[in-house]
ZADO-1210 file (C-alpha; in nm, 4 decimals, padded with zeros to 6 digits):
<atoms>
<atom x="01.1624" y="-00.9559" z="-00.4729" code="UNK" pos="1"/>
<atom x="01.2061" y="-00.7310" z="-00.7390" code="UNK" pos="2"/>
<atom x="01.0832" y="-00.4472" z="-00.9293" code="UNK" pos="3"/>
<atom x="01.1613" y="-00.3070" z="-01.3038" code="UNK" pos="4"/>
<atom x="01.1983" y="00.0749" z="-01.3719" code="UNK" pos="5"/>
<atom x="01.1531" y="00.2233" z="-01.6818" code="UNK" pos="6"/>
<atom x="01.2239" y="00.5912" z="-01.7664" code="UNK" pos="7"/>
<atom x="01.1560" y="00.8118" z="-02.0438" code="UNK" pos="8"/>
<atom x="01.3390" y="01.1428" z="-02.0467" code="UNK" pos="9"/>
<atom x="01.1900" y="01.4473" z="-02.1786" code="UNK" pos="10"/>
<atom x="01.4274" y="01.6526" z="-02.3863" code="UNK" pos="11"/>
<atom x="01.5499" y="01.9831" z="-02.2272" code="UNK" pos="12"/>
<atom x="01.3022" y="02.2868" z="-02.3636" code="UNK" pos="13"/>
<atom x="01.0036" y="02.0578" z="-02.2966" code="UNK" pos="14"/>
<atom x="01.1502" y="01.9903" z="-01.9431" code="UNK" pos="15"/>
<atom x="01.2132" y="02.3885" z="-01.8795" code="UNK" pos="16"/>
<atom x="00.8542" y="02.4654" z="-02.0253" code="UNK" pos="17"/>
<atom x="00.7127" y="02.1855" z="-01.8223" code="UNK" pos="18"/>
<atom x="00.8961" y="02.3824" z="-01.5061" code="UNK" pos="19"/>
<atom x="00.7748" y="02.6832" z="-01.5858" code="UNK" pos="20"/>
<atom x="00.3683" y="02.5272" z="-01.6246" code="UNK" pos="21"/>
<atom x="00.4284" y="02.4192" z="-01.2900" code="UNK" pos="22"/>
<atom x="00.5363" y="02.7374" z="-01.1070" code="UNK" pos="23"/>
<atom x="00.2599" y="02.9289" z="-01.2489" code="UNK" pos="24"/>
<atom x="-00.0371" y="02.6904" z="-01.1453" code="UNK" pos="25"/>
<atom x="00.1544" y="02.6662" z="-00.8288" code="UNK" pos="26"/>
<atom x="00.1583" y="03.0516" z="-00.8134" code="UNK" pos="27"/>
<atom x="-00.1922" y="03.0501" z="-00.8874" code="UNK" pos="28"/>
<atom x="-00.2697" y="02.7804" z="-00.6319" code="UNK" pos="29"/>
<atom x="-00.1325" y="02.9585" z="-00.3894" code="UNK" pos="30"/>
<atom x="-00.3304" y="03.2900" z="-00.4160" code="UNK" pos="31"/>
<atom x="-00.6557" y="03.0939" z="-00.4971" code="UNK" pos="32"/>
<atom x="-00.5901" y="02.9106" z="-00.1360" code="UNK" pos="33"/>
<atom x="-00.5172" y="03.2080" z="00.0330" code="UNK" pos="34"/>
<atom x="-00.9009" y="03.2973" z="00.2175" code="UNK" pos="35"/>
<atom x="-00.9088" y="02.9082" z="00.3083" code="UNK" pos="36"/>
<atom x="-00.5433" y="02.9853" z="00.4576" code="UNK" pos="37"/>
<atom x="-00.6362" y="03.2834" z="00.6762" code="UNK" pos="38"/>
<atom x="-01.0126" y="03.0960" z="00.7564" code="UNK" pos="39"/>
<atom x="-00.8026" y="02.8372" z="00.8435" code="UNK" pos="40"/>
<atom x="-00.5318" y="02.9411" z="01.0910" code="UNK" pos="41"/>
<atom x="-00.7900" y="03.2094" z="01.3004" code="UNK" pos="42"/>
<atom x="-00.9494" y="02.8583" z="01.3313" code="UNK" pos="43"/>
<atom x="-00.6833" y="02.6999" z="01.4496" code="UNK" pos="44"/>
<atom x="-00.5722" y="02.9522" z="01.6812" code="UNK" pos="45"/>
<atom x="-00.8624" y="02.9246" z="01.8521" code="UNK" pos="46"/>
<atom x="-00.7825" y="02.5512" z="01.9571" code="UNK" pos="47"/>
<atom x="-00.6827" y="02.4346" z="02.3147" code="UNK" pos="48"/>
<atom x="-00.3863" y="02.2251" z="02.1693" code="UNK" pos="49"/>
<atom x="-00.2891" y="02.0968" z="02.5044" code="UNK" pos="50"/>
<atom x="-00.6051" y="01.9557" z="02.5694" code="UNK" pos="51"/>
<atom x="-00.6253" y="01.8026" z="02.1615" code="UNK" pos="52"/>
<atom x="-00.2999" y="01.6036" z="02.2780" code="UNK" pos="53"/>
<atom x="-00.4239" y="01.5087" z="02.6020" code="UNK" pos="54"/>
<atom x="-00.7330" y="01.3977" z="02.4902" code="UNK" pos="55"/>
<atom x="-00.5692" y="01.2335" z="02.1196" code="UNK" pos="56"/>
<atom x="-00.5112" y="00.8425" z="02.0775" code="UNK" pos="57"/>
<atom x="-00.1419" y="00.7480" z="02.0249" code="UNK" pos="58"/>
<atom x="-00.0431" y="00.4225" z="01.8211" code="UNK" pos="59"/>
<atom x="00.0812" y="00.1260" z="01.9851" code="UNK" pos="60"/>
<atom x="00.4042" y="00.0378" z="01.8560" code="UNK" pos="61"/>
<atom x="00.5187" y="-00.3375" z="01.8153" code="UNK" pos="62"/>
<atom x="00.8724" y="-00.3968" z="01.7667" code="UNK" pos="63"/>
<atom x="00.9402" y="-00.7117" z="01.5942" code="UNK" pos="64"/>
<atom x="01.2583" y="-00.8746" z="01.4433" code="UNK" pos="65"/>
<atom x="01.2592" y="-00.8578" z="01.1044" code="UNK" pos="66"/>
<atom x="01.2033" y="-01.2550" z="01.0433" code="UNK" pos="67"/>
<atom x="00.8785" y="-01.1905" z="01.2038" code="UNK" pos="68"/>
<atom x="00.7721" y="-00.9784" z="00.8933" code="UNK" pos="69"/>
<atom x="00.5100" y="-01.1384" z="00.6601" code="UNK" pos="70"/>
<atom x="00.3835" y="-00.9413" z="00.3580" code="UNK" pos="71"/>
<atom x="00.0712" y="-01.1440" z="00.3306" code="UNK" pos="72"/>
<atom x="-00.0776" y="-01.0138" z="00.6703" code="UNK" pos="73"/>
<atom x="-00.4052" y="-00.7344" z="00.5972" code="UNK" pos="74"/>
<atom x="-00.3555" y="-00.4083" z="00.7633" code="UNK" pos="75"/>
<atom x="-00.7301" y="-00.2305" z="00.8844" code="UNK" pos="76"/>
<atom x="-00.7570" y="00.0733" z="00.6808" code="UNK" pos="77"/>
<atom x="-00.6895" y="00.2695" z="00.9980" code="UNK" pos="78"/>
<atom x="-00.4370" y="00.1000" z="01.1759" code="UNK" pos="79"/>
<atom x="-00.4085" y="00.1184" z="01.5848" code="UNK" pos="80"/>
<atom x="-00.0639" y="00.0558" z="01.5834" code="UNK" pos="81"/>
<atom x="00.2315" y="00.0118" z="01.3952" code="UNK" pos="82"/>
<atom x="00.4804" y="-00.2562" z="01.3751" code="UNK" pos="83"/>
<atom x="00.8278" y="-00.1653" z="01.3310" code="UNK" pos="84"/>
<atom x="01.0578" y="-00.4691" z="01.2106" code="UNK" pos="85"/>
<atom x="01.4399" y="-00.4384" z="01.2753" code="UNK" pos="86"/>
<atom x="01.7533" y="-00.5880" z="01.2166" code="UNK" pos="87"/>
<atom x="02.0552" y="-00.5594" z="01.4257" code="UNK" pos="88"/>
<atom x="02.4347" y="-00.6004" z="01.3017" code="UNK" pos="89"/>
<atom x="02.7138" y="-00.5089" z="01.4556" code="UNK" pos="90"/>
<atom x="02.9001" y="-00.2137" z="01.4264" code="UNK" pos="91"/>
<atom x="03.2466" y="-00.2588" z="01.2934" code="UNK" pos="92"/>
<atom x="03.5698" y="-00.3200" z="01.6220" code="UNK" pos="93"/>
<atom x="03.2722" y="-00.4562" z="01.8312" code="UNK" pos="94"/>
</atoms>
Protein backbone atom coordinates (compact mmCIF):
# COMPACT_ATOMS: atom_id res chain seq x y z
CA UNK A 1 0.00 0.00 0.00
CA UNK A 2 0.90 3.35 -0.53
CA UNK A 3 0.01 6.87 -0.35
CA UNK A 4 1.45 10.21 -2.20
CA UNK A 5 1.91 13.55 -0.24
CA UNK A 6 2.02 16.68 -1.71
CA UNK A 7 2.85 19.97 0.08
CA UNK A 8 2.67 23.49 -0.73
CA UNK A 9 4.45 25.86 1.61
CA UNK A 10 3.21 29.20 2.33
CA UNK A 11 5.91 31.83 2.39
CA UNK A 12 6.80 33.25 5.88
CA UNK A 13 4.60 36.72 6.41
CA UNK A 14 1.55 34.86 5.04
CA UNK A 15 2.36 31.97 7.51
CA UNK A 16 2.84 34.58 10.61
CA UNK A 17 -0.43 36.48 9.47
CA UNK A 18 -2.17 33.21 9.03
CA UNK A 19 -0.95 32.55 12.95
CA UNK A 20 -2.02 35.51 14.08
CA UNK A 21 -5.94 34.99 12.21
CA UNK A 22 -5.95 32.00 14.15
CA UNK A 23 -5.23 33.20 17.72
CA UNK A 24 -7.71 35.87 17.46
CA UNK A 25 -10.80 33.71 16.30
CA UNK A 26 -9.49 31.33 18.83
CA UNK A 27 -9.50 34.21 21.40
CA UNK A 28 -12.81 35.05 20.32
CA UNK A 29 -14.02 31.45 20.44
CA UNK A 30 -13.12 31.16 23.61
CA UNK A 31 -15.04 34.11 25.23
CA UNK A 32 -18.08 33.46 22.90
CA UNK A 33 -18.08 29.71 24.57
CA UNK A 34 -17.68 30.88 27.85
CA UNK A 35 -21.80 30.83 29.27
CA UNK A 36 -22.02 27.27 27.48
CA UNK A 37 -18.69 26.53 29.62
CA UNK A 38 -20.02 27.57 33.04
CA UNK A 39 -23.86 26.03 31.92
CA UNK A 40 -21.93 23.26 31.24
CA UNK A 41 -19.72 22.22 34.17
CA UNK A 42 -22.66 23.27 37.09
CA UNK A 43 -24.26 20.54 34.87
CA UNK A 44 -21.85 18.28 35.15
CA UNK A 45 -21.19 18.66 38.67
CA UNK A 46 -24.35 17.70 39.37
CA UNK A 47 -23.73 14.07 37.92
CA UNK A 48 -23.39 10.82 40.04
CA UNK A 49 -20.20 9.79 38.03
CA UNK A 50 -19.84 6.59 39.90
CA UNK A 51 -23.06 5.44 39.04
CA UNK A 52 -22.51 6.83 34.95
CA UNK A 53 -19.51 4.21 35.04
CA UNK A 54 -21.31 1.59 36.72
CA UNK A 55 -24.14 1.77 34.72
CA UNK A 56 -21.85 2.63 31.10
CA UNK A 57 -21.18 -0.19 28.38
CA UNK A 58 -17.44 -1.00 27.91
CA UNK A 59 -16.09 -2.35 24.44
CA UNK A 60 -15.14 -5.80 23.98
CA UNK A 61 -11.73 -6.04 22.91
CA UNK A 62 -10.50 -8.81 20.38
CA UNK A 63 -6.93 -9.35 20.14
CA UNK A 64 -5.94 -10.78 16.93
CA UNK A 65 -2.52 -11.45 15.21
CA UNK A 66 -1.90 -9.20 12.74
CA UNK A 67 -2.32 -11.83 9.68
CA UNK A 68 -5.81 -11.98 10.84
CA UNK A 69 -6.31 -8.28 9.68
CA UNK A 70 -8.45 -7.77 6.51
CA UNK A 71 -9.16 -4.22 5.29
CA UNK A 72 -12.17 -5.27 3.34
CA UNK A 73 -14.26 -6.23 6.54
CA UNK A 74 -17.37 -3.25 7.29
CA UNK A 75 -17.20 -1.82 10.69
CA UNK A 76 -21.11 -0.79 12.20
CA UNK A 77 -21.02 2.86 12.54
CA UNK A 78 -20.95 2.32 16.29
CA UNK A 79 -18.77 -0.38 16.93
CA UNK A 80 -19.23 -2.82 20.19
CA UNK A 81 -15.84 -3.68 20.28
CA UNK A 82 -12.59 -3.17 18.99
CA UNK A 83 -10.09 -5.39 17.50
CA UNK A 84 -6.60 -4.79 18.24
CA UNK A 85 -4.10 -6.64 15.73
CA UNK A 86 -0.46 -7.23 16.96
CA UNK A 87 2.74 -8.36 16.01
CA UNK A 88 5.33 -9.78 18.22
CA UNK A 89 9.28 -9.74 17.56
CA UNK A 90 11.75 -10.30 19.71
CA UNK A 91 13.61 -8.04 21.63
CA UNK A 92 17.26 -7.94 20.83
CA UNK A 93 19.85 -10.82 23.40
CA UNK A 94 16.56 -12.86 23.70
Amino acid sequence: MTAATYSQTLPPPMVSRFLELVEAVDDLLFEAIVPVRQRLVEELAKSDRAAMVARGVRPLVINASDADFDPRTKRLPYPTSNKLHWSSTPLSGE
